[in-house]
N, CA, C and O atoms as a CHARMM CRD file, in Angstrom:
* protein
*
  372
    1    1 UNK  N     13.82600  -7.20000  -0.60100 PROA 1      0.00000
    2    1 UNK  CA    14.72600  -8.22800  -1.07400 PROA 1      0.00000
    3    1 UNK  C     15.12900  -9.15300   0.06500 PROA 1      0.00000
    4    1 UNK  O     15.41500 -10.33600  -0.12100 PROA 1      0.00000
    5    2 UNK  N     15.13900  -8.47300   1.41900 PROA 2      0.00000
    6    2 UNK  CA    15.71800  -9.60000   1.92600 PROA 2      0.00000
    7    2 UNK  C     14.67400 -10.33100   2.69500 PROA 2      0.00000
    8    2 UNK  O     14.91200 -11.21300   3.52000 PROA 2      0.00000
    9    3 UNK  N     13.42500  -9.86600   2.33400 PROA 3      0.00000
   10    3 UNK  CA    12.00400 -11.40100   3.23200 PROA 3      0.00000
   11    3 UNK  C     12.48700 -11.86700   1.80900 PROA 3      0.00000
   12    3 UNK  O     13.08200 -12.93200   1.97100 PROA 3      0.00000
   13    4 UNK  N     12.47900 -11.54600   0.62000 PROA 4      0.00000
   14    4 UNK  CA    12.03400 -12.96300  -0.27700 PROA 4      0.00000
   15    4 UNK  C     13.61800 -13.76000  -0.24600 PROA 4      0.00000
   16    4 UNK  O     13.80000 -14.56500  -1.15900 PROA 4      0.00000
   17    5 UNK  N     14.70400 -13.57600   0.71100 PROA 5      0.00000
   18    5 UNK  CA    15.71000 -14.31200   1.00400 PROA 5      0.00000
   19    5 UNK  C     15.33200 -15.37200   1.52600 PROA 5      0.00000
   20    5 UNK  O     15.98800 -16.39600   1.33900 PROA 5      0.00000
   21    6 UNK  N     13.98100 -15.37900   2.44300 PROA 6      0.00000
   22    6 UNK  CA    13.52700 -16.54800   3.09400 PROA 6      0.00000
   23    6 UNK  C     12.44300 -17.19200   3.16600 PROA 6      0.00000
   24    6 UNK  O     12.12600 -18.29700   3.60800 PROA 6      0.00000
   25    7 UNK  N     11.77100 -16.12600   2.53800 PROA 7      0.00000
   26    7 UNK  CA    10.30700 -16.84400   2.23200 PROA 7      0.00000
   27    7 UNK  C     10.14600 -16.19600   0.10800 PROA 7      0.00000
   28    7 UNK  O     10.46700 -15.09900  -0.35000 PROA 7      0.00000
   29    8 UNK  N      9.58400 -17.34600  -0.59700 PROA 8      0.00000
   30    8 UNK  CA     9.36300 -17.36800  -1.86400 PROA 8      0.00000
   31    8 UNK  C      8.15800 -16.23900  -1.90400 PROA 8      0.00000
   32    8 UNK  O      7.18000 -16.27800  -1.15900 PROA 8      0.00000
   33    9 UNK  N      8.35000 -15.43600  -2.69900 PROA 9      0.00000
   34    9 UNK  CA     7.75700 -14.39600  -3.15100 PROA 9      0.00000
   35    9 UNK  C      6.24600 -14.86200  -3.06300 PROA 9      0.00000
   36    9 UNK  O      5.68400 -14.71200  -1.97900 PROA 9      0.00000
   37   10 UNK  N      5.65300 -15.33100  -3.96000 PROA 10     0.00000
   38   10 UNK  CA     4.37400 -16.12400  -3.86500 PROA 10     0.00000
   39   10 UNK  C      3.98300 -16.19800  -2.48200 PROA 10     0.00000
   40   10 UNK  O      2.78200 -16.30300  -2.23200 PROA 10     0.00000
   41   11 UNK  N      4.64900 -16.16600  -1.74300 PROA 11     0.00000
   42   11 UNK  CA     4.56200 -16.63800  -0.31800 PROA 11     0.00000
   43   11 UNK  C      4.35200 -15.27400   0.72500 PROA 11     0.00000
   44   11 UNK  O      4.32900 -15.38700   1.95000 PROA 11     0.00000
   45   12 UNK  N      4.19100 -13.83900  -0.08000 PROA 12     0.00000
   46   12 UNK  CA     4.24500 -12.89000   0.22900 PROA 12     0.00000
   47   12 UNK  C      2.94300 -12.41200  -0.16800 PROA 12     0.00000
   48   12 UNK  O      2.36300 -13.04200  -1.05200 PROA 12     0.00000
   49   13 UNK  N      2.22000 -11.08300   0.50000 PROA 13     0.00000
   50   13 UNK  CA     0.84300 -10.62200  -0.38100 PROA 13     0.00000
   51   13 UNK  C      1.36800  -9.30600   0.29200 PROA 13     0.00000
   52   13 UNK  O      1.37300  -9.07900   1.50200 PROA 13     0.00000
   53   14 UNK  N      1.86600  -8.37200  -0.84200 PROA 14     0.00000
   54   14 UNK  CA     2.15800  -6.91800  -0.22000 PROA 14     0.00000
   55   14 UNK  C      0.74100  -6.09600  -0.49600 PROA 14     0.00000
   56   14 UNK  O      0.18100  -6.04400  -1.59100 PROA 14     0.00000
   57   15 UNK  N      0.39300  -5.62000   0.42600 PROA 15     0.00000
   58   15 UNK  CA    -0.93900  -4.30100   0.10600 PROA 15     0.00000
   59   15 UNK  C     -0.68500  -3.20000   0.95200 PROA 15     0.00000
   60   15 UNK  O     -0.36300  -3.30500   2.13500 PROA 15     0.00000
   61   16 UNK  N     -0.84100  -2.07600   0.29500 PROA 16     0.00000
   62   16 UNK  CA    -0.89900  -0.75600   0.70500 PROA 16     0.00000
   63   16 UNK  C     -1.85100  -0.63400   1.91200 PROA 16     0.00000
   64   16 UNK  O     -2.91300  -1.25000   2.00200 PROA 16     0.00000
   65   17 UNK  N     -1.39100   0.17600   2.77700 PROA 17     0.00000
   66   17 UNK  CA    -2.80500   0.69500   4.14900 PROA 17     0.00000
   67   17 UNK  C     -3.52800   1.34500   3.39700 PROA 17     0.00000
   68   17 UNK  O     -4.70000   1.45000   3.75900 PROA 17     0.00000
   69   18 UNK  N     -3.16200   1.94700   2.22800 PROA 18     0.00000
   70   18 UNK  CA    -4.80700   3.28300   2.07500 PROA 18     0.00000
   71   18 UNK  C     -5.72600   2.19600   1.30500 PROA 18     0.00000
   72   18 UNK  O     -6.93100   2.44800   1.26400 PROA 18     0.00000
   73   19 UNK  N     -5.26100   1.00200   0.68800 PROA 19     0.00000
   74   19 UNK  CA    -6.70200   0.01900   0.11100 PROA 19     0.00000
   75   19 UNK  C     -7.65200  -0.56100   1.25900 PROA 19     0.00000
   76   19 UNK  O     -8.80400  -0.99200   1.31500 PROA 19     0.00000
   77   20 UNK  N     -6.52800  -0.34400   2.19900 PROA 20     0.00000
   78   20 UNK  CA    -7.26400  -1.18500   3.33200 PROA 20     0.00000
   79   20 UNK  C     -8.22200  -0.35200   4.10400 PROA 20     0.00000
   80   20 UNK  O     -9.31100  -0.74800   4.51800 PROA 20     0.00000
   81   21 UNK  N     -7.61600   1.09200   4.29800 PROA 21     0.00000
   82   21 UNK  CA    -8.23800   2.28100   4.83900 PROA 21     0.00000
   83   21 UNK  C     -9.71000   2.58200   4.24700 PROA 21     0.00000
   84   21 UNK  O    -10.74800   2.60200   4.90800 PROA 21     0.00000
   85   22 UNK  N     -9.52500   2.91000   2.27300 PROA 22     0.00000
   86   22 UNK  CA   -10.70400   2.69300   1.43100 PROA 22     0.00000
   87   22 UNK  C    -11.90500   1.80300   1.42700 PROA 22     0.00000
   88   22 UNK  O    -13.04100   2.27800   1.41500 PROA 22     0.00000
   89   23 UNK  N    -11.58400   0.06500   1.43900 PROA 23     0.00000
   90   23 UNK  CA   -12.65000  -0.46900   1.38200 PROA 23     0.00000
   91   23 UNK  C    -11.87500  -1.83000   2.23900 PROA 23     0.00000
   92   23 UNK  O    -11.29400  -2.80100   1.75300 PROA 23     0.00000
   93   24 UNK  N    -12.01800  -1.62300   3.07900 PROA 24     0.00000
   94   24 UNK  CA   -11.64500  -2.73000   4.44400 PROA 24     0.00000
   95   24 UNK  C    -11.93200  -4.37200   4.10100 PROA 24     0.00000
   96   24 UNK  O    -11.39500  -5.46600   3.92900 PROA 24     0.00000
   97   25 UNK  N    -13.09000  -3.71400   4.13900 PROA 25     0.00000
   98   25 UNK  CA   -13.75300  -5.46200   3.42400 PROA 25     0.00000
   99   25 UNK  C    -13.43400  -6.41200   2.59300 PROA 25     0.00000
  100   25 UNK  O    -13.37600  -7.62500   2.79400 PROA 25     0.00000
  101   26 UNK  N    -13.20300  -5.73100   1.52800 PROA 26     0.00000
  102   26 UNK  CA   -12.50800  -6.18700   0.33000 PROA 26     0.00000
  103   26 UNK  C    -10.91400  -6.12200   0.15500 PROA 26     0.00000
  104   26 UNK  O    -10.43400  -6.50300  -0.91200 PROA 26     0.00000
  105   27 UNK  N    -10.13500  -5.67500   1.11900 PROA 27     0.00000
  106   27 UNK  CA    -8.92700  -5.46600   1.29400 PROA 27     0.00000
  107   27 UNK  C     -8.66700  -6.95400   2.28300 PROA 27     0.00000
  108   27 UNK  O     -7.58600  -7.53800   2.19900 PROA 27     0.00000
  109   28 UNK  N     -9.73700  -7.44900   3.17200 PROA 28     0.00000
  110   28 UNK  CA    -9.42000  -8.34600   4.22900 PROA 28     0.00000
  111   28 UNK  C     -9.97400  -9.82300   3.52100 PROA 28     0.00000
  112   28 UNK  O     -9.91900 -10.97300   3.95600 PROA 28     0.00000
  113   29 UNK  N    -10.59800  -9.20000   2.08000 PROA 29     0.00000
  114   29 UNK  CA   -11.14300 -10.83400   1.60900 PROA 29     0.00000
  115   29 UNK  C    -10.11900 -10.62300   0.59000 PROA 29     0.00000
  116   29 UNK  O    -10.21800 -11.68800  -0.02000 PROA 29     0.00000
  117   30 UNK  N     -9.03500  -9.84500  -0.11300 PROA 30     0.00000
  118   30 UNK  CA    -7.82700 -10.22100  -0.53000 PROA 30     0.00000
  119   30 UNK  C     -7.23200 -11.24000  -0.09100 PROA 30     0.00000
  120   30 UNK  O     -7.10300 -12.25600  -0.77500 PROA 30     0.00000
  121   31 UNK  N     -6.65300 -11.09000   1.45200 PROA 31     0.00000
  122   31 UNK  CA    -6.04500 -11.53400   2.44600 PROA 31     0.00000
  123   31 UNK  C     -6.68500 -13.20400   2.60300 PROA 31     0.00000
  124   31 UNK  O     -6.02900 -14.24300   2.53400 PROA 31     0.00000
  125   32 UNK  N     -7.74300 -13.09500   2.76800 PROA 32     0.00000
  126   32 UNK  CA    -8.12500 -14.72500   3.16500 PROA 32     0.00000
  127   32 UNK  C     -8.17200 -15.39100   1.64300 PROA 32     0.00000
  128   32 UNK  O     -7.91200 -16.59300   1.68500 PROA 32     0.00000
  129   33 UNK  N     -8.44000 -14.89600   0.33400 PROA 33     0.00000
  130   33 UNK  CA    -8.51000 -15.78500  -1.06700 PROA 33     0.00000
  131   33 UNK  C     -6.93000 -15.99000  -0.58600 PROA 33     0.00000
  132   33 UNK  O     -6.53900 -17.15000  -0.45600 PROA 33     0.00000
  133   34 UNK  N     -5.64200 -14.45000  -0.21300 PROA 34     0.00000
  134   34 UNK  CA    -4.16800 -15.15600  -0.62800 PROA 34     0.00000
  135   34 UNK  C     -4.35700 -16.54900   0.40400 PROA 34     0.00000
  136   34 UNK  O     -4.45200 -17.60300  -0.22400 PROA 34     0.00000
  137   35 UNK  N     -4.40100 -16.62700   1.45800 PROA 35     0.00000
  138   35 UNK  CA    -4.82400 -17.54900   2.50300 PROA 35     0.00000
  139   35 UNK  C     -4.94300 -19.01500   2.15200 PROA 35     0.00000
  140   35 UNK  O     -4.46700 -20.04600   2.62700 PROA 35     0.00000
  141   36 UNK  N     -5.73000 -18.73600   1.17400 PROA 36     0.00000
  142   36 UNK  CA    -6.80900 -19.73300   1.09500 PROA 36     0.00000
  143   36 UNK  C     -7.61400 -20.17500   2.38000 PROA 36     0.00000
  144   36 UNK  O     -7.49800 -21.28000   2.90900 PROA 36     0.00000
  145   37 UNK  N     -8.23000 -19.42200   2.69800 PROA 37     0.00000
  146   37 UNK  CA    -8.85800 -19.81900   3.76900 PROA 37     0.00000
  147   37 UNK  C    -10.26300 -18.85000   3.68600 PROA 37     0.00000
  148   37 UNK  O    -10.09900 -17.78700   3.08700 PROA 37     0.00000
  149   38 UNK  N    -11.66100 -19.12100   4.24200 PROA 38     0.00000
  150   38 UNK  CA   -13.09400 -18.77000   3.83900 PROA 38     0.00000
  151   38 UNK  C    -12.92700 -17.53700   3.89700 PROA 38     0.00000
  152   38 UNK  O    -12.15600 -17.29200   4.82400 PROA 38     0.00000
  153   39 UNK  N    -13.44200 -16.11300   3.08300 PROA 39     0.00000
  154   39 UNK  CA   -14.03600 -15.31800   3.83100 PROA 39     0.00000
  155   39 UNK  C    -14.50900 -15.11700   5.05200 PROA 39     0.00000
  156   39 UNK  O    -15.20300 -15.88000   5.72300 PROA 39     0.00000
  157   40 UNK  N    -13.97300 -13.70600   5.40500 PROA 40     0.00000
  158   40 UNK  CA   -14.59800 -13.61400   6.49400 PROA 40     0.00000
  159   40 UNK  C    -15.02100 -11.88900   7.13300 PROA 40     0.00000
  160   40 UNK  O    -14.26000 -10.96400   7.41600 PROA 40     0.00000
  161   41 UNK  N    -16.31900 -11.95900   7.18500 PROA 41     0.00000
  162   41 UNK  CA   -16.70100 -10.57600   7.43300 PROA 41     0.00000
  163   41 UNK  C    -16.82600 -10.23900   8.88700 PROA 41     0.00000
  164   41 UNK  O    -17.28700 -10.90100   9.81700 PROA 41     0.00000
  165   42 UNK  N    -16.25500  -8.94500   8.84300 PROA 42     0.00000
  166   42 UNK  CA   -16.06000  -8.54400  10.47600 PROA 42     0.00000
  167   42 UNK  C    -17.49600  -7.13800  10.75000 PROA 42     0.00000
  168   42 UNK  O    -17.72600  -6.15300  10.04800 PROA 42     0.00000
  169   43 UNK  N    -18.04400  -7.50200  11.74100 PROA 43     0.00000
  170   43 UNK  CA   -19.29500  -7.05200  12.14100 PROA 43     0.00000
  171   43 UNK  C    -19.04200  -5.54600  11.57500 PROA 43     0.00000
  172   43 UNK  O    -19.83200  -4.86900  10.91800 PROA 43     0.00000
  173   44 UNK  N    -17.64900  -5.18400  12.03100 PROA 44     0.00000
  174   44 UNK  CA   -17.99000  -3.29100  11.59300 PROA 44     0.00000
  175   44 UNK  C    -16.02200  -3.35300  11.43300 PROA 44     0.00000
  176   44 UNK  O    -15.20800  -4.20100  11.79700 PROA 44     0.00000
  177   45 UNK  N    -15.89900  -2.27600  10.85700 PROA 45     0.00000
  178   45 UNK  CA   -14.48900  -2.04500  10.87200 PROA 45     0.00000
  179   45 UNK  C    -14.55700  -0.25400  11.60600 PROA 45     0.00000
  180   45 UNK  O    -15.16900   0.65600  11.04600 PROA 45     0.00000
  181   46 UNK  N    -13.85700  -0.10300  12.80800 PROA 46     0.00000
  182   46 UNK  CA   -13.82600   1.07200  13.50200 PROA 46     0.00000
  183   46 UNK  C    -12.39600   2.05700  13.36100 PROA 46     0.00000
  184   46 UNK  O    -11.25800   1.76800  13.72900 PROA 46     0.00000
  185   47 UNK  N    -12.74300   2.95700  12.88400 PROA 47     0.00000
  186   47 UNK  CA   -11.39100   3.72500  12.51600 PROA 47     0.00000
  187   47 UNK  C    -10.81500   4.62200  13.86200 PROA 47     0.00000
  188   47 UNK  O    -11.52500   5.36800  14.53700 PROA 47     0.00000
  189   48 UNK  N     -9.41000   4.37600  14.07600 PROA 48     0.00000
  190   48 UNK  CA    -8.93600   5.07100  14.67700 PROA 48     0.00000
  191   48 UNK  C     -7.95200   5.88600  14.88400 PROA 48     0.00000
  192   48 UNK  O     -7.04800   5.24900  14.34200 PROA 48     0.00000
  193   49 UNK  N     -7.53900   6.69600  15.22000 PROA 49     0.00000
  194   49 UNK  CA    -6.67900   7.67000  15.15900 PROA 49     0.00000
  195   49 UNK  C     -7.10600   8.49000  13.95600 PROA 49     0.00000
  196   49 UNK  O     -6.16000   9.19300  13.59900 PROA 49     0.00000
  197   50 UNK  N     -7.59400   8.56700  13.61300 PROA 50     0.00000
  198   50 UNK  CA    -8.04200   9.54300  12.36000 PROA 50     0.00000
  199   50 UNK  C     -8.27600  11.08800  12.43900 PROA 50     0.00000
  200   50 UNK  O     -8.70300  11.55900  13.49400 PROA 50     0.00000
  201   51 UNK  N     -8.12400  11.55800  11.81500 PROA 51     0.00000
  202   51 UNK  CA    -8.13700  13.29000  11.73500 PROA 51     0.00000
  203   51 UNK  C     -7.87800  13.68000  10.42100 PROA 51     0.00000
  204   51 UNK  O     -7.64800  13.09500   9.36300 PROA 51     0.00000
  205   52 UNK  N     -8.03200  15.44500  10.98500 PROA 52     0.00000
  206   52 UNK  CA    -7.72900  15.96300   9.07700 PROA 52     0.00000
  207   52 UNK  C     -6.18600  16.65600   9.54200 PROA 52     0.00000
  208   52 UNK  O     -5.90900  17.01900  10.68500 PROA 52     0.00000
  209   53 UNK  N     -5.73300  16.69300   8.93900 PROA 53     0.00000
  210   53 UNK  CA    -4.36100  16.72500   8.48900 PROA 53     0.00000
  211   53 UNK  C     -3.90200  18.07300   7.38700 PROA 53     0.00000
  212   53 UNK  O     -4.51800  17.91400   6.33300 PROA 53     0.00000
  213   54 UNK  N     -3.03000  19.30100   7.33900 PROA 54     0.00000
  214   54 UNK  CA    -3.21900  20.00900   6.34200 PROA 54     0.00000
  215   54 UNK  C     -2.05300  18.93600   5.16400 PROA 54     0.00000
  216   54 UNK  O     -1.30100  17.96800   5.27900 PROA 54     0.00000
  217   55 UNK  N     -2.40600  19.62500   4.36200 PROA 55     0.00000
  218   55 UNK  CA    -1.94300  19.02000   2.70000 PROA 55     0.00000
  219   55 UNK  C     -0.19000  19.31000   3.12900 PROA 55     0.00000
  220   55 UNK  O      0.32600  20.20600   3.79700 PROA 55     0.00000
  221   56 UNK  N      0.24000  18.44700   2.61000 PROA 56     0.00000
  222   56 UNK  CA     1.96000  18.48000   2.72000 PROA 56     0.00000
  223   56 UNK  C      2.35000  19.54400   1.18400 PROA 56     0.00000
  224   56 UNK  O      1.95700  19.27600   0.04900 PROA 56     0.00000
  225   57 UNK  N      3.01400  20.48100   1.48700 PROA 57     0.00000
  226   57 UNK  CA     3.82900  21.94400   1.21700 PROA 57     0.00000
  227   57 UNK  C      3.79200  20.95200  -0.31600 PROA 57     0.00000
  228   57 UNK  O      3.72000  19.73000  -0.18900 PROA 57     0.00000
  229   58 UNK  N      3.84400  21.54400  -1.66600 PROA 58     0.00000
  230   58 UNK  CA     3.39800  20.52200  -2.88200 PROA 58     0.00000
  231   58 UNK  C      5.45500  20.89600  -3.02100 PROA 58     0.00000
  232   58 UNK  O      6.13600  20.12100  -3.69100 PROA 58     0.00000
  233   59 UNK  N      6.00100  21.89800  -2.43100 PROA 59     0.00000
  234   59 UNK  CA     7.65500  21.94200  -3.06100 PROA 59     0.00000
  235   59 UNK  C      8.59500  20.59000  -2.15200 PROA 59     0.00000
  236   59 UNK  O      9.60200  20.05600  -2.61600 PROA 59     0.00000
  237   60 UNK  N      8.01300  20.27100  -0.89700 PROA 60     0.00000
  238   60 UNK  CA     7.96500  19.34700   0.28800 PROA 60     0.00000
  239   60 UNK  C      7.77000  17.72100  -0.52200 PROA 60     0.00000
  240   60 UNK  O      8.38700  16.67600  -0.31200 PROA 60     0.00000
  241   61 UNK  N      6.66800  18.02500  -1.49300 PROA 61     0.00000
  242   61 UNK  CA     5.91400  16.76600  -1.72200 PROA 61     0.00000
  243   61 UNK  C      7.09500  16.32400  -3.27000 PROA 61     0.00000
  244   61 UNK  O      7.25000  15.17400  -3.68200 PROA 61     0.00000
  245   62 UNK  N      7.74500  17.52600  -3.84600 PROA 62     0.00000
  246   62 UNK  CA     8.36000  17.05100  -5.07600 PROA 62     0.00000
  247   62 UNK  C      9.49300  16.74500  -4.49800 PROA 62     0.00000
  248   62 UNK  O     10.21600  15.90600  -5.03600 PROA 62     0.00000
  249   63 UNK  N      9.85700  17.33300  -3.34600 PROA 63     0.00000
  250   63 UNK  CA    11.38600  16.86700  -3.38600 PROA 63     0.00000
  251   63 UNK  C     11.22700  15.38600  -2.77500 PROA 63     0.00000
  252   63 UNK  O     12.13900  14.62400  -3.09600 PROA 63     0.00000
  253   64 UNK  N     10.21800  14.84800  -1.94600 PROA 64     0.00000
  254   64 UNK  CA    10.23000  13.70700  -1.27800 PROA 64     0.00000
  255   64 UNK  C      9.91600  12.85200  -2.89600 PROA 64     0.00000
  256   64 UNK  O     10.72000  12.06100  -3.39000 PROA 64     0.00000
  257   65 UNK  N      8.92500  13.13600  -3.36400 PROA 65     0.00000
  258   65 UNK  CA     8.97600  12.10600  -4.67000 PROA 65     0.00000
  259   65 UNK  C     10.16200  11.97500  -5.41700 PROA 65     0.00000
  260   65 UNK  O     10.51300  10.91500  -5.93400 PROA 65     0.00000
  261   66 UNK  N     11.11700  13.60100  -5.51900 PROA 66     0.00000
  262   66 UNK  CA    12.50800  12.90700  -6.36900 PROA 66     0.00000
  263   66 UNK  C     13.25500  12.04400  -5.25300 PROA 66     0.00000
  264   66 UNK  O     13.97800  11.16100  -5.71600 PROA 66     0.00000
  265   67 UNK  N     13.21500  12.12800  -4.11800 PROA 67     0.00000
  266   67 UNK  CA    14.30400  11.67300  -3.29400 PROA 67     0.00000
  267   67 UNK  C     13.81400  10.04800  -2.96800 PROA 67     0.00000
  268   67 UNK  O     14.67300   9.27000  -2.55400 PROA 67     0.00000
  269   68 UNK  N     12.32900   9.54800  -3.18200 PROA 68     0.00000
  270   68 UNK  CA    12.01200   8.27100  -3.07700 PROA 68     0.00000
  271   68 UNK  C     11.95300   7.32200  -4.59100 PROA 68     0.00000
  272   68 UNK  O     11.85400   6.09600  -4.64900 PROA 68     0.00000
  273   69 UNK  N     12.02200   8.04300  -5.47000 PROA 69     0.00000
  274   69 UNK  CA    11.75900   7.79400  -7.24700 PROA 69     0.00000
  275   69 UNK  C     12.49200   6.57100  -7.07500 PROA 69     0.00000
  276   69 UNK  O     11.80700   5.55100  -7.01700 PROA 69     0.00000
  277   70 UNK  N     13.99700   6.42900  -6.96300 PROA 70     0.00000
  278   70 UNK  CA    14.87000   5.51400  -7.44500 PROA 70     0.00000
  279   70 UNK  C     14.63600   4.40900  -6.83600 PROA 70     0.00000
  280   70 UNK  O     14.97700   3.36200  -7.38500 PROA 70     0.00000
  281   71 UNK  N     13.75200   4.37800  -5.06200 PROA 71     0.00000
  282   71 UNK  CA    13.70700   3.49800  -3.99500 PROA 71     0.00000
  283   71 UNK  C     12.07600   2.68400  -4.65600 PROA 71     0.00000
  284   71 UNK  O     11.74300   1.53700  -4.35600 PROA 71     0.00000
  285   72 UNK  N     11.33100   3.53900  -5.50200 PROA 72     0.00000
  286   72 UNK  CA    10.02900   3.12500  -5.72200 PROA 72     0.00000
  287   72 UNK  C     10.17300   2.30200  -7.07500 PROA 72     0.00000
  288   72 UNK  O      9.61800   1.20400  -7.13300 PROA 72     0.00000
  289   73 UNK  N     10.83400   2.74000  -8.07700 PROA 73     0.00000
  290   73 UNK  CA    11.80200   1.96100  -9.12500 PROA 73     0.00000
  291   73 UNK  C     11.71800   0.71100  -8.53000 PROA 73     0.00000
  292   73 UNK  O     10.82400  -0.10300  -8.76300 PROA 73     0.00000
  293   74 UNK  N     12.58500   0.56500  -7.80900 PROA 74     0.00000
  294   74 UNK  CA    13.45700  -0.98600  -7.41000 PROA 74     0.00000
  295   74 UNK  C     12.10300  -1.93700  -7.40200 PROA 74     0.00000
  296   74 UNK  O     11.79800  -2.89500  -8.11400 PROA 74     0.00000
  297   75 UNK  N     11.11600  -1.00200  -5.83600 PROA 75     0.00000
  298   75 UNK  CA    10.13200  -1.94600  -5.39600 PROA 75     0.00000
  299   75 UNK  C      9.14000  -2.03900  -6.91000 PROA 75     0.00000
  300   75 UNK  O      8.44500  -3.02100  -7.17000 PROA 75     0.00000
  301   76 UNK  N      9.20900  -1.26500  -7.47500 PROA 76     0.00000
  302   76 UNK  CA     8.46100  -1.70000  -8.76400 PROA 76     0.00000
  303   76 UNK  C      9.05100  -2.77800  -9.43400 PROA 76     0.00000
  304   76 UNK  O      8.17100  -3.50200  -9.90000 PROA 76     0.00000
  305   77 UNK  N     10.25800  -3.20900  -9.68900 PROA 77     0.00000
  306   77 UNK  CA    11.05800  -3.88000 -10.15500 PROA 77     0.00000
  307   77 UNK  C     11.00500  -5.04400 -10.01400 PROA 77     0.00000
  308   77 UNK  O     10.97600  -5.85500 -10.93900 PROA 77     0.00000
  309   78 UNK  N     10.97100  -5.45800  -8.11300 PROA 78     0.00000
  310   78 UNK  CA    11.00000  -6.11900  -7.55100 PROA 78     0.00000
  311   78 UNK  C      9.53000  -7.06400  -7.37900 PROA 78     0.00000
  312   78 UNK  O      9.43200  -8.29100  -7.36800 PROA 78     0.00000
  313   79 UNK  N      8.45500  -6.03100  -7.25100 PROA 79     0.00000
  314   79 UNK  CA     7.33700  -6.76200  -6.78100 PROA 79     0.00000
  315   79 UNK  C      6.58400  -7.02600  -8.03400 PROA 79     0.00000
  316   79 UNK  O      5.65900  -7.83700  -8.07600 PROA 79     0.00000
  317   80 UNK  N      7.03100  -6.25900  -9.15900 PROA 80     0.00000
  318   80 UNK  CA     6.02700  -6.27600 -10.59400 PROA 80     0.00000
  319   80 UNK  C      4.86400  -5.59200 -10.34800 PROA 80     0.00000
  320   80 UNK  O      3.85700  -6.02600 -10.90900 PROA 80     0.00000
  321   81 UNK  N      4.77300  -4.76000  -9.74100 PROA 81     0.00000
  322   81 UNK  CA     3.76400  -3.46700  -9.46900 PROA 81     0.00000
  323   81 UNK  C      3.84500  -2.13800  -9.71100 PROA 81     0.00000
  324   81 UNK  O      4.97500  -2.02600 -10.18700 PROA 81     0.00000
  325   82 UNK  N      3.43800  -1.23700  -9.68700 PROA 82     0.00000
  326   82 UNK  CA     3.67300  -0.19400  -9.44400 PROA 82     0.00000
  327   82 UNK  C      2.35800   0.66500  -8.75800 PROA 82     0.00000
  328   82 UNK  O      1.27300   0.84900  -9.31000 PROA 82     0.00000
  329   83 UNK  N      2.79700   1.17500  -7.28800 PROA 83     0.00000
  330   83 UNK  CA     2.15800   1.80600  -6.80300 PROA 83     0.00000
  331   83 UNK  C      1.63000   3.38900  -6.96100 PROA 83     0.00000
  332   83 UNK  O      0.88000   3.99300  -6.19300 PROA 83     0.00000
  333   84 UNK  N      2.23800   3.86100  -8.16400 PROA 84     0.00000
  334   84 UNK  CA     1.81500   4.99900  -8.54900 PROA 84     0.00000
  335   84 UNK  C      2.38800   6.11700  -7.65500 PROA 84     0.00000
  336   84 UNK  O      1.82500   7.17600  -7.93300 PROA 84     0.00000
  337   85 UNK  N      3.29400   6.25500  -6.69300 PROA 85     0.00000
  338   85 UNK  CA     3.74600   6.79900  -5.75600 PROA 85     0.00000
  339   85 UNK  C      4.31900   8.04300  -6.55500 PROA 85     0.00000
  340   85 UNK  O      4.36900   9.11600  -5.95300 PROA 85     0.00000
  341   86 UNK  N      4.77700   7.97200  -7.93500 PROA 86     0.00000
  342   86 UNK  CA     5.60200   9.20500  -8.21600 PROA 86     0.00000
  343   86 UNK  C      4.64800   9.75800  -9.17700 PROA 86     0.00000
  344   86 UNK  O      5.06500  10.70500  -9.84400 PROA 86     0.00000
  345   87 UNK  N      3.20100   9.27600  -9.42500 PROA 87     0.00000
  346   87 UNK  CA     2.42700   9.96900 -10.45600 PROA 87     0.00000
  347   87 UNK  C      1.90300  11.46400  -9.42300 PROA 87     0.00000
  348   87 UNK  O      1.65300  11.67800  -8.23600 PROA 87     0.00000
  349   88 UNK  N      1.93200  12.18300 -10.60200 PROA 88     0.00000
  350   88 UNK  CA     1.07900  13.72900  -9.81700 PROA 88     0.00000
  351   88 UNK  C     -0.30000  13.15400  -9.21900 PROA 88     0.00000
  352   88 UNK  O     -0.72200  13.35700  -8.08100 PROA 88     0.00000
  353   89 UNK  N     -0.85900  12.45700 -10.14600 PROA 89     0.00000
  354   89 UNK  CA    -2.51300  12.71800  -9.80700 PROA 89     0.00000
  355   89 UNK  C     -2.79100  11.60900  -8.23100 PROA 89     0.00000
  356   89 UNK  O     -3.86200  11.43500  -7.65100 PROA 89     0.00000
  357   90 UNK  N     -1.46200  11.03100  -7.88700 PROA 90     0.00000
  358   90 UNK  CA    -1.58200  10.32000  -6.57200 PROA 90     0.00000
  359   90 UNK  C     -0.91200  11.31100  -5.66100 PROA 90     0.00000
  360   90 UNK  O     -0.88600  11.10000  -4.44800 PROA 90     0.00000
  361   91 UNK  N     -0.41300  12.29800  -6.15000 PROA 91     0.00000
  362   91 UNK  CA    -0.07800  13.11800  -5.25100 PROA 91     0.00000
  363   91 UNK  C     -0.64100  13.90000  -4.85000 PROA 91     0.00000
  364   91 UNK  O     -0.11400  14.40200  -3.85800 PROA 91     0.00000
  365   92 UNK  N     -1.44800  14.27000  -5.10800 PROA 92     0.00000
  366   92 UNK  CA    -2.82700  15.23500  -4.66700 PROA 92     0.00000
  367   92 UNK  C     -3.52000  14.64600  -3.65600 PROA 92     0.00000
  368   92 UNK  O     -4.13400  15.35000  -2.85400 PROA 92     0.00000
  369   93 UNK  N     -3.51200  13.21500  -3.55900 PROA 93     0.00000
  370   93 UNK  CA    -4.63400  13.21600  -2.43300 PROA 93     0.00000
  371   93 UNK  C     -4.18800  13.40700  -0.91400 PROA 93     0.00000
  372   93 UNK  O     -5.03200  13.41200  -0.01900 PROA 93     0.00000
């Protein structure tokens, strides 16, 4: 709420890191259509910091989803999206 105090919503392009993480390419030609400005392909996209990670405790994972629910509401509210953040089957991954 308070960037679109100063800049007009339209004027915003919110995207998640894991679309960008998934398919880079197409996450960075989002970015240049919001732009308006050409495509543009980058020779390689190189990942870093990456590792495996164990699975977060699933009693860990419900209480963080009830305790973010009302905060994910709003931004749903707000942006006219919904990121799926409190569905089970996004919670698994």
């Amino acid at each position: 709420q308070t960037w679109f105090r100063y800049f007009p919503q339209k004027q915003c392009l919110i995207l998640e890191s894991h679309q960008f993480y998934r398919n880079p390419a197409r996450t960075l030609n989002q970015v240049c259509q919001f732009l308006a400005i050409p495509s543009y392909r980058l020779p390689h996209f190189k990942t870093y910091n990456a590792g495996n990670y164990p699975a977060v405790d699933p009693g860990v994972r419900r209480q963080l989803t009830e305790y973010f629910k009302p905060h994910n509401l709003r931004l749903k509210m707000l942006l006219g999206e919904d990121f799926g953040w409190d569905r089970d089957s996004e919670l698994k991954d």
